[in-house]
C-alpha positions as CSV (number, residue, x, y, z in Angstrom):
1,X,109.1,-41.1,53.4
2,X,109.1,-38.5,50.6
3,X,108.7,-35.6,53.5
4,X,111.6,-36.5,54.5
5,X,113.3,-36.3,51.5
6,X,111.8,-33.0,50.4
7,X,112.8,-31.8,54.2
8,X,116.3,-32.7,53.5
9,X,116.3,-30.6,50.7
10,X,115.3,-27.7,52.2
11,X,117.8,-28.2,54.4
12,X,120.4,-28.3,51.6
13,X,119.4,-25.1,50.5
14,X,119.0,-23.4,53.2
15,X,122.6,-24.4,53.9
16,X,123.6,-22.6,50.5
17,X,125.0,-26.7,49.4
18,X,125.2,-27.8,46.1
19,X,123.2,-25.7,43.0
20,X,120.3,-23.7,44.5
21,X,118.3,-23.6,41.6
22,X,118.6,-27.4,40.5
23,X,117.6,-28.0,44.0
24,X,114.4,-25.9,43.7
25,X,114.0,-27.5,40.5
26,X,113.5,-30.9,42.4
27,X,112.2,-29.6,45.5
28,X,109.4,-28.6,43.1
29,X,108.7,-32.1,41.2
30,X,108.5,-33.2,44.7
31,X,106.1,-31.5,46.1
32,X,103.9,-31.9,42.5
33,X,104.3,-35.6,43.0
34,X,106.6,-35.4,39.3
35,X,109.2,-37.6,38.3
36,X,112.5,-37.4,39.4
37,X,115.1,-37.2,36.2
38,X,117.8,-39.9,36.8
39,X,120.5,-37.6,36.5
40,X,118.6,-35.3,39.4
41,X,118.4,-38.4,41.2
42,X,121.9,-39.1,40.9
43,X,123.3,-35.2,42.1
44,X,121.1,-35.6,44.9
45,X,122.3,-38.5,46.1
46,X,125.9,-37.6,45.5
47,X,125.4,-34.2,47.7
48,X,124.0,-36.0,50.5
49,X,126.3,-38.0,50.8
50,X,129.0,-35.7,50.4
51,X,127.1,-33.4,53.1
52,X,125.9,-36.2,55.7
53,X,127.8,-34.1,58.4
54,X,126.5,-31.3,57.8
55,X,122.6,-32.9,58.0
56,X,123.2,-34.9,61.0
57,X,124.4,-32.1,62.9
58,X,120.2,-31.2,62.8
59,X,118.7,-33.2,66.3
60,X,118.3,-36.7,66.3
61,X,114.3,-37.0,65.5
62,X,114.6,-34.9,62.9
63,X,117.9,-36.5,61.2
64,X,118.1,-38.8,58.2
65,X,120.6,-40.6,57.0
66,X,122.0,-41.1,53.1
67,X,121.2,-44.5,53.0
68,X,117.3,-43.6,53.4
69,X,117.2,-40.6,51.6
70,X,119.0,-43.0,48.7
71,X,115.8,-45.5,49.4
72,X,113.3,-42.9,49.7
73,X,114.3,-41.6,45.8
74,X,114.4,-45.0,44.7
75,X,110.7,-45.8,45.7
76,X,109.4,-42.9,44.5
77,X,110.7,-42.9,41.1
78,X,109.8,-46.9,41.6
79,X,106.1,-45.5,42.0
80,X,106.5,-42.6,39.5
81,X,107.2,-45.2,36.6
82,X,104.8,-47.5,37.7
83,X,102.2,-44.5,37.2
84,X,103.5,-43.7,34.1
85,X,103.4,-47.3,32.8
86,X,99.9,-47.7,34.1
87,X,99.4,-44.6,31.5
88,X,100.6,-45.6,28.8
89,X,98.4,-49.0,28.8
90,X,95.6,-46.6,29.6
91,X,96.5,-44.3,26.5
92,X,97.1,-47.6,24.3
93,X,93.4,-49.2,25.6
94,X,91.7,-45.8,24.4
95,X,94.1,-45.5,20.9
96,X,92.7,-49.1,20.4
97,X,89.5,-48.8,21.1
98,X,89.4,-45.5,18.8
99,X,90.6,-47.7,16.0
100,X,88.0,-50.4,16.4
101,X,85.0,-47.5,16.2
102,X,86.3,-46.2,13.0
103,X,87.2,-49.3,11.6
104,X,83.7,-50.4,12.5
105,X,82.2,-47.0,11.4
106,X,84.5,-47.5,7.5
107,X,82.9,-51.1,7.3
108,X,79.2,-49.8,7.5
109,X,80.3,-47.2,4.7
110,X,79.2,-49.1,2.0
111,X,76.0,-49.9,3.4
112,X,74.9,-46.0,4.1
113,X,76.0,-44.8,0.9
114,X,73.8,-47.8,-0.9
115,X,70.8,-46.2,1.4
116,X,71.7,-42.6,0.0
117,X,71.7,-44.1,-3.4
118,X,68.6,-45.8,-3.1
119,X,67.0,-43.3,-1.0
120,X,64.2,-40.6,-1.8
121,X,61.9,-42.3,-4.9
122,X,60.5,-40.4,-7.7
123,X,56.8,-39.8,-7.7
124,X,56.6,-39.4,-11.1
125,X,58.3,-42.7,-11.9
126,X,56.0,-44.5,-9.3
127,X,52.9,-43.0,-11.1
128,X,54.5,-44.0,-14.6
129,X,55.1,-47.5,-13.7
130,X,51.3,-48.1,-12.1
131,X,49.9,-46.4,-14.8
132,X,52.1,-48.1,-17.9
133,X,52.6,-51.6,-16.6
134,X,49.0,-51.7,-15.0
135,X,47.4,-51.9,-18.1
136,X,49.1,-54.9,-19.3
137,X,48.4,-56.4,-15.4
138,X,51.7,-55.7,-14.5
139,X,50.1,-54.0,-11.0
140,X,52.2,-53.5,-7.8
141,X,55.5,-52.9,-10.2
142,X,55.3,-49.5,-8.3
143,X,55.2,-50.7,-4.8
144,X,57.6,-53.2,-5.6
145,X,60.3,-50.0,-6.7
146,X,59.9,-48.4,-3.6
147,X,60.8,-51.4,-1.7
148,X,57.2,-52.7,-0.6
149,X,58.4,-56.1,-1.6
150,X,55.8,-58.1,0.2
151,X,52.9,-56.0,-0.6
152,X,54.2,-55.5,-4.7
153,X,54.1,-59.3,-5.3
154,X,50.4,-59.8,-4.0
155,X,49.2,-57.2,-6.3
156,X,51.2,-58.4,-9.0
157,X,50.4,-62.2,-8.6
158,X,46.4,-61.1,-7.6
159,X,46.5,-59.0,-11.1
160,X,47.8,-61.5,-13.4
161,X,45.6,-64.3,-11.9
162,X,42.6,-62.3,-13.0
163,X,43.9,-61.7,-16.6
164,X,44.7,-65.5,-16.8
165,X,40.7,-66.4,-16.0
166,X,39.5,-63.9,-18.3
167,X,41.8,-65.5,-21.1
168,X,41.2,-68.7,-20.0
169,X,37.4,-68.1,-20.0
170,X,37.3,-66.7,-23.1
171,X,39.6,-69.2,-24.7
172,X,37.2,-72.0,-23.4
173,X,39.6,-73.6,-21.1
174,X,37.5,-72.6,-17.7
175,X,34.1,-71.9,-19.9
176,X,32.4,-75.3,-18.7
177,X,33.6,-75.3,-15.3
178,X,32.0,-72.3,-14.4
179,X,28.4,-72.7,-13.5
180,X,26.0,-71.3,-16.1
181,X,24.1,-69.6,-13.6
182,X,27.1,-67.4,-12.7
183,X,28.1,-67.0,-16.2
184,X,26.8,-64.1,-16.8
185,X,28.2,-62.5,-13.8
186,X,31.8,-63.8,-14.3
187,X,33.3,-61.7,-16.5
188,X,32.1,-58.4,-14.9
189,X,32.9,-59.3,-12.0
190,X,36.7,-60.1,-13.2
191,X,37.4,-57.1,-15.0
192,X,35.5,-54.9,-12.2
193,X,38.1,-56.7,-9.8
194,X,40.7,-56.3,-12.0
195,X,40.0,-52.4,-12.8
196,X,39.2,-51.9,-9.1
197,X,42.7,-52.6,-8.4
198,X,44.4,-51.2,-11.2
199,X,42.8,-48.0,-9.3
200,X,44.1,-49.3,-5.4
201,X,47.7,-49.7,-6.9
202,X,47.8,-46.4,-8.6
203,X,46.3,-44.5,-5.7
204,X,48.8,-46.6,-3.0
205,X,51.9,-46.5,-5.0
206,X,51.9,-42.9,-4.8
207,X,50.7,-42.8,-1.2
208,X,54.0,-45.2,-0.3
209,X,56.0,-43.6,-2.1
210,X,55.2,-40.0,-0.2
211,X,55.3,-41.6,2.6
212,X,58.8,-43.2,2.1
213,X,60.1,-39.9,1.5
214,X,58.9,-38.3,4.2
215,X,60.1,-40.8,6.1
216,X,63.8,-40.6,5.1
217,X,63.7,-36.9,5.6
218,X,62.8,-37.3,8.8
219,X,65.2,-40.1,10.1
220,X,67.6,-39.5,7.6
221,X,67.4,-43.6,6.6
222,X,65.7,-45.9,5.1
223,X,62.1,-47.2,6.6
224,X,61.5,-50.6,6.7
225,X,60.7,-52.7,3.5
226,X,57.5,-55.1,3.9
């Protein structure tokens, strides 16, 4: 349908009828598959009809009549707009689905910035707090800053068990439950343990903490807390 339309156009200017240019100007958007402006429509409708005569003089299988020509515009533009709606919806789909990724991306804002905030640790202040707080069996204080929650706690809650059974044993609360024969034993044996790991926490505490470092420069985030 359209190649006939576009023939009957050629026809038009080869005839020297109507504007020459305005009727390349179409016979172009027609053979790029472009939309028809109305008001191009509307001329070329008008000089067909005005020129029927002229076109059906051509032989009969190769005629067309106004009337079709009139129909064959109409469902092209009909298609044209249809493509261009389809488009537009296309265009709107992808704006909104732009939106929803950076609205997403400005909602985990907040969160990355708290990682940069509490990202790299301080070795120094890891050594500080497992040497300072250690000695009053505060151990695991530096895990626990550099987010080694889990592991932190146990040392802490292991360290301060042992300083309560040496108080307690030397305040006499535990004195007669503990065997005699394992007496003498007790006591070393406590502040060994509790010496032992004073050492382990120092030691670890550091190793986490260059560890955690490393780990951040590498992946740019924080590693997991346990």
């Amino acid at each position: 349908m359209s190649y006939e339309v576009m023939r009957s156009v050629r026809q038009l200017i080869e005839s020297g009828i109507g504007d020459i240019a305005r009727l390349d100007h179409i016979l172009d958007r027609l053979e790029s598959g472009k939309y028809i402006y109305l008001a191009d429509q509307r001329y070329l409708e008008n000089l067909l009809d005005m020129n029927q005569d002229i076109l059906n003089k051509h032989p009969v299988g190769e005629s067309i009549t106004a009337t079709n020509l009139e129909k064959d515009l109409r469902e092209i533009n009909l298609t044209l707009e249809k493509i261009l709606q389809d488009k537009t919806r296309n265009e709107k789909k992808i704006t909104d689905s732009v939106d929803m990724k950076q609205t997403d991306a400005q909602s985990k804002t907040p969160h990355e910035n708290n990682e940069k905030i509490t990202g790299p640790k301080s070795e120094d202040v890891t050594l500080l707090l497992s040497v300072v707080l250690g000695l009053i069996s505060l151990h695991g204080i530096g895990h626990i800053y550099n987010h080694k929650i889990v592991k932190g706690s146990g040392l802490l809650v292991l360290s301060l068990s042992i300083s309560a059974l040496v108080v307690s044993y030397y305040v006499g609360i535990i004195k007669n439950i503990v065997p005699s024969i394992l007496q003498e034993f007790f006591i070393p044996v406590l502040i060994g343990g509790y010496f032992g790991l004073y050492a382990f926490q120092i030691l670890d505490s550091r190793r986490v903490c260059a560890a955690r470092n490393a780990y951040i420069l590498g992946h740019t985030k924080l590693p997991p807390s346990r």
